[in-house]
C-alpha positions in Angstrom: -18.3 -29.1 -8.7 -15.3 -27.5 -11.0 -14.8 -24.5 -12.0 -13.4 -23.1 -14.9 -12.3 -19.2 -15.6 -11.7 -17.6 -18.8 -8.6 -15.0 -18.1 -6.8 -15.4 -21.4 -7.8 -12.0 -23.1 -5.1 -9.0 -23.7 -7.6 -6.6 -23.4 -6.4 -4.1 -26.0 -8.9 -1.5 -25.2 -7.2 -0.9 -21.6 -4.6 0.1 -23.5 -2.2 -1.7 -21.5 1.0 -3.5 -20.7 -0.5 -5.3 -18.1 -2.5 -8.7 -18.8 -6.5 -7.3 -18.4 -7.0 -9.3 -15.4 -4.6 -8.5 -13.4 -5.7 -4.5 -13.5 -6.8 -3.9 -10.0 -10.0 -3.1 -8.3 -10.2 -2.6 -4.6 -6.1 -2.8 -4.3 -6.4 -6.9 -5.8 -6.0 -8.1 -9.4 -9.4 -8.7 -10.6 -8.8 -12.1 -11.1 -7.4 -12.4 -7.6 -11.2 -11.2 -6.7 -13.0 -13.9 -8.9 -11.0 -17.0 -7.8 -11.7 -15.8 -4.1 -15.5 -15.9 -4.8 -14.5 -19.6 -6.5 -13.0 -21.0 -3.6 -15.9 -19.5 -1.4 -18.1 -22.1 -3.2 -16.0 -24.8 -2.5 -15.2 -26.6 -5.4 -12.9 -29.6 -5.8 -11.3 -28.1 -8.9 -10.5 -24.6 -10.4 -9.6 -24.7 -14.1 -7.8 -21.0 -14.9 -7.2 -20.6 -18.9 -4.8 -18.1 -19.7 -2.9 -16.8 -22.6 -1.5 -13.3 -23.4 0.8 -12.5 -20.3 0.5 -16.3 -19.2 3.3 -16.4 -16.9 2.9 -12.6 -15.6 -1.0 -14.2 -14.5 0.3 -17.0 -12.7 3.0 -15.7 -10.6 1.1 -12.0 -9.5 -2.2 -14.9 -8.4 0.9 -17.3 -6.6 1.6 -13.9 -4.6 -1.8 -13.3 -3.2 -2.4 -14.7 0.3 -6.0 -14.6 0.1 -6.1 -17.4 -2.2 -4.6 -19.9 0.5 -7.5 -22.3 0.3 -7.1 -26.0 -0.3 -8.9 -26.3 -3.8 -6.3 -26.8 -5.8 -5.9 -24.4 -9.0 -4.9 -25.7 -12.6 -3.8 -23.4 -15.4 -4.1 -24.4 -19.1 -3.0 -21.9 -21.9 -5.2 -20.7 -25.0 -2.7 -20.3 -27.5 -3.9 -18.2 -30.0 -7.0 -16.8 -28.5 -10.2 -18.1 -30.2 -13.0 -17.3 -28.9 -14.7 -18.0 -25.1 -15.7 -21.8 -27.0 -12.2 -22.5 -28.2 -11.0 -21.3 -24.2 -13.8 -24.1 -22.7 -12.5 -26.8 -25.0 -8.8 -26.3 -23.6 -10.3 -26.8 -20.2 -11.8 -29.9 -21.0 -9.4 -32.7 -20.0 -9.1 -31.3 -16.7 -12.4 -31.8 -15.9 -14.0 -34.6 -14.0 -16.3 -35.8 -16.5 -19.2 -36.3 -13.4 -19.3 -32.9 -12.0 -21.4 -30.0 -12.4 -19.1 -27.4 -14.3 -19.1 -23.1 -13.3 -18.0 -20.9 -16.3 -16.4 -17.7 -15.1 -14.7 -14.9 -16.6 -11.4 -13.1 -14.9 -12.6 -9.8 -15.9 -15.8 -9.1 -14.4 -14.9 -9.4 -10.5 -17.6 -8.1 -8.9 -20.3 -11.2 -9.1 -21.2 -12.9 -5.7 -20.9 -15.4 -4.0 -24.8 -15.8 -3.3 -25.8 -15.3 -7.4 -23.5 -18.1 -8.5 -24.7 -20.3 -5.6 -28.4 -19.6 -7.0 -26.9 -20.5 -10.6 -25.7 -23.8 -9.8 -28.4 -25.0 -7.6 -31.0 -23.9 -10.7 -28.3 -25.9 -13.1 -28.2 -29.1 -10.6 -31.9 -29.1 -9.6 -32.7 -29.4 -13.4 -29.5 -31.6 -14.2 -28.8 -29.4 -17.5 -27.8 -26.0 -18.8 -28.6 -22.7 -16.4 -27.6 -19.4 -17.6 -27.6 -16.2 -15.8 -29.0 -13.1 -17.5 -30.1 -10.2 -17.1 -32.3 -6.8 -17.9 -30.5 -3.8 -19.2 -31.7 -0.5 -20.5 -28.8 -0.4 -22.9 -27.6 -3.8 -23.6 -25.7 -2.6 -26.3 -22.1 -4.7 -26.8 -24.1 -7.6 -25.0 -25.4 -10.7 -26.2 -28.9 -11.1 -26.6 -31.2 -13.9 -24.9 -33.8 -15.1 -27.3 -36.8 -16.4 -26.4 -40.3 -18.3 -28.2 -43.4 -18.2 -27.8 -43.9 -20.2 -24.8 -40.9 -17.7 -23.3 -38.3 -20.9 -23.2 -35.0 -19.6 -24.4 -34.0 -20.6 -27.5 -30.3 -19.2 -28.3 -28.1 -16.0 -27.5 -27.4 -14.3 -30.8 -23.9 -12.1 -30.5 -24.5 -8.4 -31.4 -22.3 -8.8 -33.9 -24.7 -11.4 -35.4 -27.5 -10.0 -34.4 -30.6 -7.7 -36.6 -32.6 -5.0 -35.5 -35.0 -7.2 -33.7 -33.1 -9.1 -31.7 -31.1 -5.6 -30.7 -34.1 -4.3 -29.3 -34.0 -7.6 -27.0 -33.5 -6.0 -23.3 -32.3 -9.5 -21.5 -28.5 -10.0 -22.3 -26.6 -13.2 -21.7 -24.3 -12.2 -18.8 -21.5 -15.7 -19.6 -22.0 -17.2 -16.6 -23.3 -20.5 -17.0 -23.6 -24.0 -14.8 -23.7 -27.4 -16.9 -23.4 -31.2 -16.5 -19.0 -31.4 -17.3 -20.3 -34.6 -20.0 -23.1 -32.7 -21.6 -20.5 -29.4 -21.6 -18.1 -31.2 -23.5 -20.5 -32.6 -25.9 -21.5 -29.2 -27.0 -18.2 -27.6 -26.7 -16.3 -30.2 -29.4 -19.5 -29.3 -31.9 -19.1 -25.7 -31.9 -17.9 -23.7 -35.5 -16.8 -20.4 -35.9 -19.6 -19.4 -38.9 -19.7 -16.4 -37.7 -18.8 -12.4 -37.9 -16.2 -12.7 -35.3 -14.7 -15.8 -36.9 -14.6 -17.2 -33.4 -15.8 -20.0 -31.2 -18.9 -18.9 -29.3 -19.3 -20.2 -26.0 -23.0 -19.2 -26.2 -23.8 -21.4 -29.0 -24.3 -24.1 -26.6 -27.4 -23.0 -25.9 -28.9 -23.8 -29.5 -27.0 -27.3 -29.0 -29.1 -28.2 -26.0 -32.4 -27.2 -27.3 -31.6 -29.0 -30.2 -31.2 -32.1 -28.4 -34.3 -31.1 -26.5 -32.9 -30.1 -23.3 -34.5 -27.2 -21.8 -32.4 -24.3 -20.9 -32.7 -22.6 -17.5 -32.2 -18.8 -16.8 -31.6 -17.4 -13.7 -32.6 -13.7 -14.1 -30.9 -10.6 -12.4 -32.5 -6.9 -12.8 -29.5 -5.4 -11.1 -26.4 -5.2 -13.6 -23.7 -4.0 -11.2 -22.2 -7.6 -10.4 -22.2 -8.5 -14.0 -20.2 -5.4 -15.3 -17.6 -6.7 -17.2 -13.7 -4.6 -17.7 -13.0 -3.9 -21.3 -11.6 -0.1 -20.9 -10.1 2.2 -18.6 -13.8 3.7 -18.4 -15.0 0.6 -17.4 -12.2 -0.1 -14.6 -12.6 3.2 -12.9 -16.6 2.6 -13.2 -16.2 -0.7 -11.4 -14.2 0.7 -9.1 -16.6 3.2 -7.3 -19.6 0.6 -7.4 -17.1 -1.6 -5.2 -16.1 1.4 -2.9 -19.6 2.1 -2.3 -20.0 -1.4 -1.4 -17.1 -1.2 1.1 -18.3 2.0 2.3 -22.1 0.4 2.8 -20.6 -2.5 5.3 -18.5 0.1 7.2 -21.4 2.2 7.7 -23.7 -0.4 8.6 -21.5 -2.0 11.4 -21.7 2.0 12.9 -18.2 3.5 11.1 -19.2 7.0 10.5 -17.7 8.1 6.8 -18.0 12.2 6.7 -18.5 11.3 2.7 -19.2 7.4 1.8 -18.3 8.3 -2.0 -14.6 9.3 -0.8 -13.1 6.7 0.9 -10.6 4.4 -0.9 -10.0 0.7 0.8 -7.4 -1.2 -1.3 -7.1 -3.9 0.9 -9.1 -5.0 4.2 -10.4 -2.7 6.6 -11.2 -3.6 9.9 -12.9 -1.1 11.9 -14.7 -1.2 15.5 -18.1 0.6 16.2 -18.0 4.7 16.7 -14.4 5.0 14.7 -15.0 8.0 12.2 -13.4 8.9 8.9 -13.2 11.9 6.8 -12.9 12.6 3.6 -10.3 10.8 1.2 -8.5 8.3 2.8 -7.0 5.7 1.4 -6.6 2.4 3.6 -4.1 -0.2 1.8 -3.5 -3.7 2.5 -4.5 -5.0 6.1 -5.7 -1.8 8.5 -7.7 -2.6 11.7 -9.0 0.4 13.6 -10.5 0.2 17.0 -13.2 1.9 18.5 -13.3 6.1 18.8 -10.8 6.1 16.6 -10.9 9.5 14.5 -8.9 9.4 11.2 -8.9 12.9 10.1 -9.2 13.6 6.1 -6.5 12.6 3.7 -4.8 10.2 5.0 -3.4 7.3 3.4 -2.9 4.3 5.7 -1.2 0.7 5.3 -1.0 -2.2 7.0 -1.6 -0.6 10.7 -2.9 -0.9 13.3 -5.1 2.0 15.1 -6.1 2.2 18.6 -9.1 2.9 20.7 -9.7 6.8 20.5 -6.5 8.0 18.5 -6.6 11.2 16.5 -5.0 10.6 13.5 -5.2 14.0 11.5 -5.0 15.3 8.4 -2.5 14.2 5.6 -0.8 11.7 7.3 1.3 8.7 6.0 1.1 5.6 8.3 2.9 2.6 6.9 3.7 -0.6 8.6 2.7 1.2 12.2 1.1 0.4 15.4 -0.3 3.2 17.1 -1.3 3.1 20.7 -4.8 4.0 22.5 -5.5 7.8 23.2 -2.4 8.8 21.0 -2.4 11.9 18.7 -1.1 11.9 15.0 0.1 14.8 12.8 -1.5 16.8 11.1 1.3 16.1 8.4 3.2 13.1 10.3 4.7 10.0 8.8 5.3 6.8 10.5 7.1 4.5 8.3 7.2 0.4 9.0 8.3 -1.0 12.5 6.8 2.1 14.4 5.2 1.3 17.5 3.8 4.1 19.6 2.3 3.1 23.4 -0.5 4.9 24.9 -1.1 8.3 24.8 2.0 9.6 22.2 2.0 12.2 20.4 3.6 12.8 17.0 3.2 15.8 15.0 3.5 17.9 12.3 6.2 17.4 9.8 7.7 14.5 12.1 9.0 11.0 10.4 9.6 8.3 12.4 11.2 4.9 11.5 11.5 1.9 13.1 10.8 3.2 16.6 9.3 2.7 20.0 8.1 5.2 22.0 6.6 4.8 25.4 3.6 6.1 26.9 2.8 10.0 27.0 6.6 10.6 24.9 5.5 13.3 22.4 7.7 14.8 19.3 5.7 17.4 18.1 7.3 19.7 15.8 9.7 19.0 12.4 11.7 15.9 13.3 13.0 12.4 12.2 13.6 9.7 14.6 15.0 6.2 13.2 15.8 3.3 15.0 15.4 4.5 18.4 13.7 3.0 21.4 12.0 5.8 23.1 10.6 5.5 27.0 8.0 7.1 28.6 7.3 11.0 29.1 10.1 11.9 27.0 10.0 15.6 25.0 11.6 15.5 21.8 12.4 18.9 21.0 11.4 20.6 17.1 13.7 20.2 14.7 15.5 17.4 16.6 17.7 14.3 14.9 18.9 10.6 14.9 21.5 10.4 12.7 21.1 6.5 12.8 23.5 6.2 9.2 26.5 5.7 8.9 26.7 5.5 5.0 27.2 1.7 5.7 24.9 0.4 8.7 22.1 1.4 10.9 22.5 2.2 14.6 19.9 2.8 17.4 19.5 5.4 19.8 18.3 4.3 23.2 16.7 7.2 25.1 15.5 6.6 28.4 12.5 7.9 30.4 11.6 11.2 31.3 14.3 12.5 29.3 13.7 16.5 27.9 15.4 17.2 24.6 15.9 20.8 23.7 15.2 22.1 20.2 17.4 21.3 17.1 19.7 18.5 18.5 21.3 15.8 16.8 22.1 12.3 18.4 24.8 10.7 16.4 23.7 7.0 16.9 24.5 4.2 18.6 23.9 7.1 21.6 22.0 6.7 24.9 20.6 9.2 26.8 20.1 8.0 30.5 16.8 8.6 32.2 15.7 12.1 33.3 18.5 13.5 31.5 18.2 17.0 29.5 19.9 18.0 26.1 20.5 21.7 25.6 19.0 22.8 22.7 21.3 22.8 19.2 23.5 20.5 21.0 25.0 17.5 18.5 25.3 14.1 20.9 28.4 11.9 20.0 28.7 10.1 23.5 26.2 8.9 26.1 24.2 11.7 28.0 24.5 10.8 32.0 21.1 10.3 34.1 19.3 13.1 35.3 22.2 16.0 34.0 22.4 18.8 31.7 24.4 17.9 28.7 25.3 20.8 26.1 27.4 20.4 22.9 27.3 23.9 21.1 30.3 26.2 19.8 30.5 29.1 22.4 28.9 32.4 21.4 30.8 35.4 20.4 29.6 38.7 19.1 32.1 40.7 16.8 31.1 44.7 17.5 30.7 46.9 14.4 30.7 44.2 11.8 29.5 45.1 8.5 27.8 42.7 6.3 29.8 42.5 2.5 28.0 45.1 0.2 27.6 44.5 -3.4 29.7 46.4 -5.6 27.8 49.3 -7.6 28.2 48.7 -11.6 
């Protein structure tokens, strides 16, 4: 089986500089989506056609690491763009002339695995043409499926083309199609463009093969949400939230409990145990795995992490590039930025950043700091308002601070700096050298109080 995609259109309606298909839903191009549901089928060829922002397309798909398997992928360029016939006929000579051929488009991303399984079985069982349809409402903008007497289908007539009786038609051609690659190419190299558009209509195929006297076959959805095509930023957003909901469905139904399933944002993959629970509007990005009694509290945005069992994550907080240990406690209002790694039971609080850091089990910065490149033991108090100055305007250094070490309030540590285990740090004091094991080590001007001093007065005018 091949399969060819149709991802050549600007998409001037989006209103864009970005090529149509690569506007995302769920955090991934929408093409990216469409070739993933390809390769899920299996086929020993994809066929991509592209055209406006050809080499934009190619390189943002070459990036994607979900599309690592085997079938191979071939591009071909429709230069200029005429019509979804004229975009077949430059996949031809790419196809192996005894498959069984998949028409796809790179702007409708939602369509399933399972539906285009159905399509090419009906298409191979009957060795011939098998469309996909289905019944709208309002099929306006759609093409319509046209039927006789005996209720075979006799062509799909363009709304551009079409009269008020065919209009009122209710089943709409959806594109997707399954055909015999020689029969496909017959009918492709006979197509004209005698029509309102001036274009090359993929659909008239279907007139071509009952001409010949070649049934063809529908297979019928009555649901339209997987055949929603993107043409506008209305459309985008639209497709959007019917793929949340979808993501919010699974999550709920493998015991995730979402506070509100229509706020929740996964742009990525989302991994979640049983009994985690999630509030309202998050936003999970790129890889995120969360393990069981997990709570993320609302607003929080959330990248490639990893959770562990029965953390508190709460609310508005960043987490980006972390790890974050079992039975540890998060903000409200904290940021942990890539290489974090926090051990069991830590706890990191409001207004706190922390960089490329390890902290061991039980440490706990709770309170209006920034720690960067420091490796952190265990049971260690990190005072509010508390620094590593790990820059040096040139290169990072580390801070090494040992276990069961008690920083007081506002203190810097000018990095590279260790503090030696048990050791305490008077509060304001600004570390330059190592702080001894299990001593008191103060750095702070002495204090001195001037008697009768009078605060400068403004002059009266």
């Amino acid at each position: 089986m091949n399969v060819v995609i149709l991802a050549a259109g600007k998409g001037t309606r989006m209103r864009s500089g970005l090529p149509k298909v690569l506007h995302p839903i769920g955090g991934m191009p929408m093409l990216g989506h469409v070739l993933r549901t390809a390769q899920s089928l299996k086929p020993k060829k994809i066929i991509v056609v592209i055209g406006h922002g050809a080499d934009q397309v190619k390189a943002a798909m070459q990036m994607l690491p979900e599309l690592s398997a085997p079938a191979p992928i071939d591009w071909v360029i429709q230069d200029p763009p005429q019509g979804t016939g004229h975009a077949v006929a430059q996949a031809l000579p790419k196809l192996d002339p005894k498959s069984m051929v998949l028409i796809l488009y790179g702007d409708v991303p939602l369509i399933s695995r399972q539906t285009l399984q159905q399509l090419i079985d009906t298409a191979e069982k009957n060795r011939g043409l098998a469309v996909l349809t289905a019944m709208l409402d309002s099929p306006t903008g759609y093409g319509r499926i046209v039927r006789n007497a005996h209720q075979h289908i006799e062509r799909i007539v363009e709304e551009k083309d079409a009269d008020a009786s065919i209009r009122s038609i209710c089943e709409i051609n959806t594109g997707f199609m399954a055909a015999p690659a020689e029969n496909l190419a017959a009918w492709v190299s006979a197509l004209d463009n005698h029509n309102a558009q001036k274009e090359f209509y993929l659909t008239d195929i279907i007139a071509k093969s009952v001409a010949q006297g070649n049934a063809v076959h529908a297979l019928r959805r009555d649901s339209s949400e997987e055949i929603l095509g993107v043409n506008s930023q209305e459309d985008r957003a639209q497709i959007e939230r019917i793929y949340q909901r979808g993501i919010a469905q699974q999550l709920m139904s493998a015991g995730i409990r979402l506070q509100d399933p229509e706020r929740i944002d996964v742009l990525g993959q989302l991994e979640c145990a049983p009994d985690v629970a999630i509030n309202i509007g998050c936003v999970f990005e790129g890889n995120v795995q969360i393990e069981a009694g997990a709570v993320i509290g609302p607003h929080c945005v959330i990248r490639n992490s990893r959770i562990g069992h029965d953390a508190v994550i709460e609310a508005f907080s960043h987490i980006d590039g972390a790890t974050i240990g079992p039975k540890s406690v998060i903000g409200p209002y904290a940021r942990l930025r890539a290489g974090t790694e926090l051990a069991e039971g830590v706890h990191i609080g409001n207004f706190v950043e922390v960089k490329n850091s390890v902290l061991g089990p039980r440490s706990k910065a709770n309170h209006l700091s920034y720690l960067g490149d420091a490796s952190i033991g265990s049971r260690v108090n990190v005072g509010a308002g508390t620094i590593t100055c790990n820059y040096d305007g040139a290169e990072k250094h580390r801070t090494i601070i040992e276990d069961d070490v008690f920083i007081g309030s506002d203190t810097q540590l000018v990095a590279p700096v260790t503090v030696g285990k048990g050791a305490t740090l008077g509060a304001g004091t600004t570390l330059t050298q190592d702080a001894p094991e299990n001593a008191l080590t103060i750095s702070r001007a002495q204090q001195v109080t001037i008697k009768n001093y009078r605060r400068p007065q403004k002059k009266e005018h």
